[in-house]
FIVO-165090 format. One record per residue (C-alpha): residue in three letters; x, y, z. Coordinates in steps of 0.02 Angstrom, whole numbers, plus 50000, padded with zeros to 5 digits. Each point is the difference from the previous one (the first is absolute). Layout:
BEGIN
alaXYZ...
***
This chain:
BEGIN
unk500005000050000unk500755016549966unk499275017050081unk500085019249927unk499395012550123unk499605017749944unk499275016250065unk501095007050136unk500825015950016unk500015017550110unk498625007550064unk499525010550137unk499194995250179unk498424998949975unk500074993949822unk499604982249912unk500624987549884unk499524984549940unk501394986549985unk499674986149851unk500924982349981unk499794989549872unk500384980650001unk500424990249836unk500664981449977unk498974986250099unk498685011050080unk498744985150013unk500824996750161unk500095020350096unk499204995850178unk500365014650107unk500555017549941unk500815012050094unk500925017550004unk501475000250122unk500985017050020unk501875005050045unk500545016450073unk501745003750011unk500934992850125unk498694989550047unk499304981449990unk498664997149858unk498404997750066unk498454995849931unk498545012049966unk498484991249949unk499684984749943unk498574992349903unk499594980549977unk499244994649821unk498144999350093unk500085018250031unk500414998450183unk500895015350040unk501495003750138unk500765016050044unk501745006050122unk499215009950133unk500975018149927unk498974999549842unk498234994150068unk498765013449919unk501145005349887unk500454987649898unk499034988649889unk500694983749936unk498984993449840unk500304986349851unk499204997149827unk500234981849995unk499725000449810unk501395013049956unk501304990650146unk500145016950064unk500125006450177unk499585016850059unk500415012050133unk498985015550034unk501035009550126unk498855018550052unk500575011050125unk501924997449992unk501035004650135unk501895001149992unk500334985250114unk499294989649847unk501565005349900unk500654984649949unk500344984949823unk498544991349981unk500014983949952unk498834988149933unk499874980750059unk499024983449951unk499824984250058unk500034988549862unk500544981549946unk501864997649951unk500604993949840unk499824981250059unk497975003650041unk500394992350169unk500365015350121unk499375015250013unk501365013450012unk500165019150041unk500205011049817unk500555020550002unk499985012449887unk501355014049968unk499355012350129unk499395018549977unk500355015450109unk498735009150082unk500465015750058unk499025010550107unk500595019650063unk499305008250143
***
């Protein structure tokens, strides 16, 4: 599976932007899709997470602001992100749960990353 995120950039507190990843190769398989996030300096964590029956899941810093959504017919993930603040400043990256090569195990897939950038 191979991932291409698109749609960050800088904006100012307050602002929005709507982060897009699409998956290609052996989609069939996508379970879970998620949006994890790295600031400098720090760990990556992830933001929001959503499994392929809709159920949604969200890191307590971005509850009610973000929104985590997937078009299972396009293989894309989305990531509405409203109200920025500049403590979201960070490369996002986009993730998937999907089978391996063999079709036997299911294994973690990222894409390239793109920077969100958010001034006060």
């Amino acid at each position: 599976v191979q991932l291409q995120a698109s749609g960050g950039g800088s904006v100012q507190a307050g602002g929005s932007l709507r982060l897009s990843c699409v998956a290609s190769g052996s989609t069939s398989s996508i379970n879970v899709m998620s949006w994890y996030r790295q600031a400098v300096g720090k760990q990556r964590d992830v933001v929001a997470s959503i499994a392929s029956g809709g159920g949604t899941d969200y890191a307590d810093p971005v509850k009610g602001r973000f929104t985590i959504t997937r078009d299972n017919a396009k293989n894309t993930v989305y990531l509405q992100m409203n109200n920025l603040k500049p403590e979201d400043t960070a490369v996002y990256y986009c993730n998937v749960d999907a089978l391996d090569s063999s079709g036997s195990f299911y294994k973690n897939y990222w894409g390239q990353g793109t920077l969100v950038t958010v001034s006060s």
